[in-house]
C-alpha positions in Angstrom: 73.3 13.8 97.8 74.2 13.0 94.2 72.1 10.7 92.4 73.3 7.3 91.1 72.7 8.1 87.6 74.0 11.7 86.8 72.6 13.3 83.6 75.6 13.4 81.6 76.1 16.7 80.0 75.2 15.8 76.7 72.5 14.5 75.8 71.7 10.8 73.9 71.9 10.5 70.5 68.4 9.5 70.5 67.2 12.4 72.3 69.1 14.5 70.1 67.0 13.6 67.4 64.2 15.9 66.3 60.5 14.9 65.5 60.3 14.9 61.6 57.8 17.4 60.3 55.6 16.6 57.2 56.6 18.0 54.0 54.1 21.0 52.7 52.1 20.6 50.5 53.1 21.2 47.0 50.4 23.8 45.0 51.9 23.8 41.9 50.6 20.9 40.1 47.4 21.5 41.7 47.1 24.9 40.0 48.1 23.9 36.7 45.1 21.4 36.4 42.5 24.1 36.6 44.3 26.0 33.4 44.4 23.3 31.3 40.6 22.3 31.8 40.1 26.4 31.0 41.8 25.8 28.2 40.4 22.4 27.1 37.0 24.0 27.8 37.9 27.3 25.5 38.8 24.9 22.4 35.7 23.0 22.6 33.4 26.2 22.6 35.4 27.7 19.7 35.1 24.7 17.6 31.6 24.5 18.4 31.4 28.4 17.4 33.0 27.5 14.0 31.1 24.5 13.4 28.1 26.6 14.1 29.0 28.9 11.7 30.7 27.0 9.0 26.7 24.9 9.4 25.0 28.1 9.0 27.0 29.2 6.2 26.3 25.7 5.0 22.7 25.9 5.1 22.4 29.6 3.6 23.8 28.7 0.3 21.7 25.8 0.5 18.6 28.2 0.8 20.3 30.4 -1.7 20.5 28.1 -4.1 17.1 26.5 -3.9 16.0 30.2 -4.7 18.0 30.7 -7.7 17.0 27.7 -9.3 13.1 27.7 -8.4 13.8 31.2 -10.4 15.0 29.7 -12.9 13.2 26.8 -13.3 10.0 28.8 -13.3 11.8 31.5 -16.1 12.9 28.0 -18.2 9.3 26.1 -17.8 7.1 29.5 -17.8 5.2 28.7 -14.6 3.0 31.1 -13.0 4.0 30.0 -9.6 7.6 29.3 -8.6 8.4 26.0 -7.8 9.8 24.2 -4.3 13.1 22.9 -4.6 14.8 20.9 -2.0 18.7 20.2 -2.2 19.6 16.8 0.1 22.7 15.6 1.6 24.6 17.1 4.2 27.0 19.2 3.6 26.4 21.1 1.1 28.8 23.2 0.0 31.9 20.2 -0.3 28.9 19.4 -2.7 28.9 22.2 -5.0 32.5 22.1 -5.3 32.6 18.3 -6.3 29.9 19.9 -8.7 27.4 16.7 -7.8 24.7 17.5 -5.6 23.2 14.0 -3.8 19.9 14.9 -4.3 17.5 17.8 -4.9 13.3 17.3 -4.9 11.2 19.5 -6.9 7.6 20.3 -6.3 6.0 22.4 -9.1 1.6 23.1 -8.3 -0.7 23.4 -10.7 0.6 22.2 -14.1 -1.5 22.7 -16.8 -2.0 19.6 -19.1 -4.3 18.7 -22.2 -7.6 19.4 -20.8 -7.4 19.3 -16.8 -4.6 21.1 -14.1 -2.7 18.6 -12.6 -2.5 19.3 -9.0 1.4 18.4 -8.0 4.1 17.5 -9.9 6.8 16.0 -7.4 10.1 14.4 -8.8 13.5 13.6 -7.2 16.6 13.5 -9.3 19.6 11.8 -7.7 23.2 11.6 -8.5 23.1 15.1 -10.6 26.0 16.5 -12.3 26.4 20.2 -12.1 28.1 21.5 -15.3 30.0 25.1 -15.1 33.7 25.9 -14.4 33.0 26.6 -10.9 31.1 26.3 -7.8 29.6 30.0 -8.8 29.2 29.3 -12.6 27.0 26.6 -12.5 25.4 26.6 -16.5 22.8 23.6 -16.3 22.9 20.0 -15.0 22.8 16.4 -15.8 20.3 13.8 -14.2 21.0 10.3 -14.7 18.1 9.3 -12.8 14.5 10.7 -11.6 11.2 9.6 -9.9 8.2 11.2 -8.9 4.7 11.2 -9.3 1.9 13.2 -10.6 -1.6 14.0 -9.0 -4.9 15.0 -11.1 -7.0 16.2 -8.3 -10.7 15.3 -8.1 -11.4 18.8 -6.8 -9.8 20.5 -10.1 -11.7 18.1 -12.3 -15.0 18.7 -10.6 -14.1 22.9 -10.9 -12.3 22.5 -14.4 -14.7 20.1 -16.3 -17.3 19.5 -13.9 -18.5 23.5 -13.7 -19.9 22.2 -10.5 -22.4 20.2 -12.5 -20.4 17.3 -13.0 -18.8 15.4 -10.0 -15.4 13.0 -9.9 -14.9 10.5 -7.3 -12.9 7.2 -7.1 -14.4 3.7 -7.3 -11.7 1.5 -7.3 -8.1 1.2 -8.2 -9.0 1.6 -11.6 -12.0 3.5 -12.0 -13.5 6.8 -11.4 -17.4 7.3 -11.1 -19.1 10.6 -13.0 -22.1 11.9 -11.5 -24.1 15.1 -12.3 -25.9 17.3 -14.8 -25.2 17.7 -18.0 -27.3 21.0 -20.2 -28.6 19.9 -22.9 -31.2 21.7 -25.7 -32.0 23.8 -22.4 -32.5 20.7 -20.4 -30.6 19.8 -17.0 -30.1 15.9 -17.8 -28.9 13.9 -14.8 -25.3 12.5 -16.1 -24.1 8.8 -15.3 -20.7 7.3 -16.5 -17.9 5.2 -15.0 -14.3 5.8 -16.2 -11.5 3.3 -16.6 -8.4 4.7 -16.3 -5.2 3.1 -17.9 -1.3 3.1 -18.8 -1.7 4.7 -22.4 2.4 3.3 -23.6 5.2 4.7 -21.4 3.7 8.1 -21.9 0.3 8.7 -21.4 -2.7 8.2 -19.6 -5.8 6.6 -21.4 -9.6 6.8 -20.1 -12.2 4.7 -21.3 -15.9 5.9 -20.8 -18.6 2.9 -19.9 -21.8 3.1 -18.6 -23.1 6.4 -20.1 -26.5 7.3 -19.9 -29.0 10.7 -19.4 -32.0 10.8 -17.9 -34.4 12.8 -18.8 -36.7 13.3 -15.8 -38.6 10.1 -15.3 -39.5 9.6 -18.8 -36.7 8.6 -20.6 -33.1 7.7 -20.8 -30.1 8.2 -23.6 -27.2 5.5 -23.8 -25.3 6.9 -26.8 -24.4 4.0 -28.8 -25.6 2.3 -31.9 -26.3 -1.2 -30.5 -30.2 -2.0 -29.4 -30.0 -1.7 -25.8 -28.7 2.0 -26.5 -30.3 5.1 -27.8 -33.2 6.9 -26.1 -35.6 4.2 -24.4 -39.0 5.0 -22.6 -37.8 4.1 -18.4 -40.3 1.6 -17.0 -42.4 4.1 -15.4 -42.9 6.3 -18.3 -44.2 3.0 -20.3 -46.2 2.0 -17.2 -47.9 5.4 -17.9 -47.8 4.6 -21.3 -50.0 1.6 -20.6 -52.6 3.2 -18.8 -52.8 6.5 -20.7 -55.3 5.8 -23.6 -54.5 8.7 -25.3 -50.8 8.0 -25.5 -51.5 5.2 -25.9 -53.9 5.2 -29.4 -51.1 7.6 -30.6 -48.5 5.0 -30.4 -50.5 2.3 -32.0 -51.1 4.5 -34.5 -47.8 4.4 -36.1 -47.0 1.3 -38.2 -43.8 0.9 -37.6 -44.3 1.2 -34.0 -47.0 -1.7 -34.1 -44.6 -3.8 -35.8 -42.2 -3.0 -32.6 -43.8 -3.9 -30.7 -45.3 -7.1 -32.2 -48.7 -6.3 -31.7 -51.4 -8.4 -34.6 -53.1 -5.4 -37.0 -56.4 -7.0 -35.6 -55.6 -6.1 -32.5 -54.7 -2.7 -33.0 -57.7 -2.2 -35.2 -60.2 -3.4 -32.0 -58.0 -1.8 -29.6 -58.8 2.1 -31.4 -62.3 1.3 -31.1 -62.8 -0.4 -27.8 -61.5 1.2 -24.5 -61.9 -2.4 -23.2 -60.1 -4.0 -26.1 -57.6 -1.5 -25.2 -56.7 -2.1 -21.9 -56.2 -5.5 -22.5 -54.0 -5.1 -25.1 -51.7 -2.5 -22.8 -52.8 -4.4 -19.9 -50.0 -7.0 -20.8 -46.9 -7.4 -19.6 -45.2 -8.1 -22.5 -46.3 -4.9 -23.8 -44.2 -2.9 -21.4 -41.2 -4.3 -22.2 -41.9 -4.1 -25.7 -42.5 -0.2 -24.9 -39.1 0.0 -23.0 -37.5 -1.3 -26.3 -38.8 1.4 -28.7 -35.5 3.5 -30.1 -37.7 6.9 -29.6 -34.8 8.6 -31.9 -35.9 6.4 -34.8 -39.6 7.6 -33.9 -38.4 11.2 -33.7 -37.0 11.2 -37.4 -40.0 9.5 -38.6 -43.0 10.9 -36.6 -41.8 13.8 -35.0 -45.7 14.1 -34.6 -45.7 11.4 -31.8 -42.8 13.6 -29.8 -45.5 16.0 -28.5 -47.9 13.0 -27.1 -44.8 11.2 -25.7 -44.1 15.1 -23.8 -40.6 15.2 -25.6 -38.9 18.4 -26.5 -37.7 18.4 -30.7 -35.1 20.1 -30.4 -33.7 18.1 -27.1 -34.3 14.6 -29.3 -32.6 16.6 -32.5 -29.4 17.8 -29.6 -29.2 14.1 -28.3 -29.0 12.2 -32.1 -25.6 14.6 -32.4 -24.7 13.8 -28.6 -22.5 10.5 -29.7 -20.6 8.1 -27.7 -17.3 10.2 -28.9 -18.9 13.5 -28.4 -19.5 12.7 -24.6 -16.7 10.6 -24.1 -14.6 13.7 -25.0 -16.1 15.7 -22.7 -15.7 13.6 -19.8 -12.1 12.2 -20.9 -9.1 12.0 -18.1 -6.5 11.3 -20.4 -2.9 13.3 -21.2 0.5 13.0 -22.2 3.4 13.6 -20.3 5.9 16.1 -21.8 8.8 15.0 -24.1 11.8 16.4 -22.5 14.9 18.0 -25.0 17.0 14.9 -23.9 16.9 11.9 -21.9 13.5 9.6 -21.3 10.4 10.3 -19.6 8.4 7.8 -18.9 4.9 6.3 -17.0 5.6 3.6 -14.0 2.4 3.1 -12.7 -1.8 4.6 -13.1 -4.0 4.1 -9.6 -7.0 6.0 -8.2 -6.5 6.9 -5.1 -9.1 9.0 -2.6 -8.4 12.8 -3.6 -6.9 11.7 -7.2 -5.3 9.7 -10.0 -2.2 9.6 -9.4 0.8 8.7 -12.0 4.0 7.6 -10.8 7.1 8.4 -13.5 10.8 7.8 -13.6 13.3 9.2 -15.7 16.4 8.9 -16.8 19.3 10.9 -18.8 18.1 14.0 -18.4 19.5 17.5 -18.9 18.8 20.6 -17.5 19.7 23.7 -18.4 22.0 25.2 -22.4 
């Protein structure tokens, strides 16, 4: 029996019809990504490589150059020690072509000047002009401006003037305290003096020397000077000995120009060598020890060197101390110093402070030339 619906013999359109199969994939674009990141990453490490290199090569003729002119500066200047230069500014060789360097610091140690070392000598110059006809022929520069500073190290002065007798040390902005021994005539006298320390012009430092005084032992002490509370004055103790010493004593009141020192009545001085009693009360005063204190025992020296020997004074330290002046000393324990005139341009002094390990002196220039 045939069925109602035959299958006809071809088939519908719609079962004709095949599934559609997805597309493959398409690998190309995905393998040229890869080689363009290979490529992207190559470029970057060979710049980097160059830039590496061109910075090396940048900084060795930076360090070639600071060489060659610490040489020279310290063949120009006659330094013992060759000096620290420091070329600034980044880079360095589009510099040298320009033929103006951006900066360069100099550092020269120990600088001899007048009578001490100074202990740095640090300046900058900016804005400097090479002259030559080529980055390789570079003759000698031009600095239109400079600034540095200048240390005089306590430590030098106490080895270079001191002779580790003497001692520098600051006591202020302004002011630098001396303390030591000083040998005089065979005698170690203990030093005191206070230095003021000053803008001498635009190029110099001056020192001014206050406070001086030697003391010798417990018995005296020396103010140079000319005024009446200097010379050499009997300390308080020493006339407090005087006082109750009746030997010294007698041998003071001996001398006429001594009584009339001290202010003493001749009647008095007449009882006082024949009474111990009359004596005592006579040296017993008050008023006589301050008297004492005032005696200029150089003016005694020169006229009764006799009285040196009861006082316990040495000659020949009293005959040491009448040439030891206020200049004499003053020179010895002078700071001051000039800073050196350069062949062209201006050096000059900004600023004079004490600081802890120094006095240091700022300076600027300006103008300069370096170099034929």
């Amino acid at each position: 029996m045939r069925s109602p619906h035959p299958i006809p013999a071809h088939p519908h359109p719609y079962y004709d019809e095949e599934p559609e199969q997805p597309a493959p994939p398409n690998h190309r674009r995905s393998r040229r990504r890869p080689r363009r990141g290979r490529f992207a990453l190559k470029t970057v490490a060979s710049l980097a490589v160059l830039a590496a290199f061109l910075t090396l090569a940048d900084r060795w003729a930076v360090l070639y150059a600071e060489h060659k002119a610490a040489d020279t500066l310290k063949q120009r200047l006659r330094l013992t020690a060759a000096p620290e230069v420091e070329i600034g500014g980044f880079p360095f060789l589009p510099q040298l072509v320009d033929r103006r360097l951006e900066s360069v610091k100099i550092t020269v140690p120990d600088v001899a000047a007048d009578r001490v070392t100074l202990a740095a000598v640090s300046a900058t110059a900016h804005d400097i002009r090479l002259d030559g006809d080529g980055p390789t022929s570079v003759r000698g520069a031009r600095v239109p401006e400079l600034d540095g500073d200048v240390l005089l190290s306590f430590a030098d002065m106490n080895r270079e003037l001191g002779a580790s007798q003497v001692t520098f040390r600051g006591a202020g902005r302004d002011r630098v305290a001396v303390r030591g021994t000083l040998p005089v005539a065979g005698h170690d006298l203990r030093l005191r003096a206070d230095v003021r320390v000053a803008r001498d012009g635009e190029r110099g430092v001056d020192t001014r020397i206050g406070g001086m005084r030697l003391d010798i032992g417990e018995l005296a002490t020396y103010r140079p000077g000319t005024r009446a509370s200097e010379g050499l004055h009997l300390t308080r103790e020493s006339a407090d000995a005087l006082s109750r010493e009746t030997r010294k004593a007698r041998a003071v009141l001996a001398v006429p120009s001594v009584v009339r020192a001290l202010g003493v009545p001749d009647s008095s001085v007449r009882e006082a060598q024949r009474s111990d009693t009359a004596l005592a009360r006579l040296t017993g005063r008050p008023e006589f020890v301050r008297q004492a204190m005032r005696l200029n025992l150089l003016d005694l020296a020169l006229a009764h060197p006799e009285l040196l020997d009861r006082l316990g004074l040495d000659p020949a330290l009293l005959d040491a101390l009448s040439r030891l002046t206020r200049p004499v000393l003053a020179d010895r324990l002078s700071l001051g110093f000039q800073l050196p005139r350069p062949p062209s341009g201006d050096l000059r002094l900004r600023d004079v402070r004490v600081e802890r390990e120094g006095i240091r002196v700022r300076v600027e220039g300006s103008g300069l030339a370096v170099g034929p």
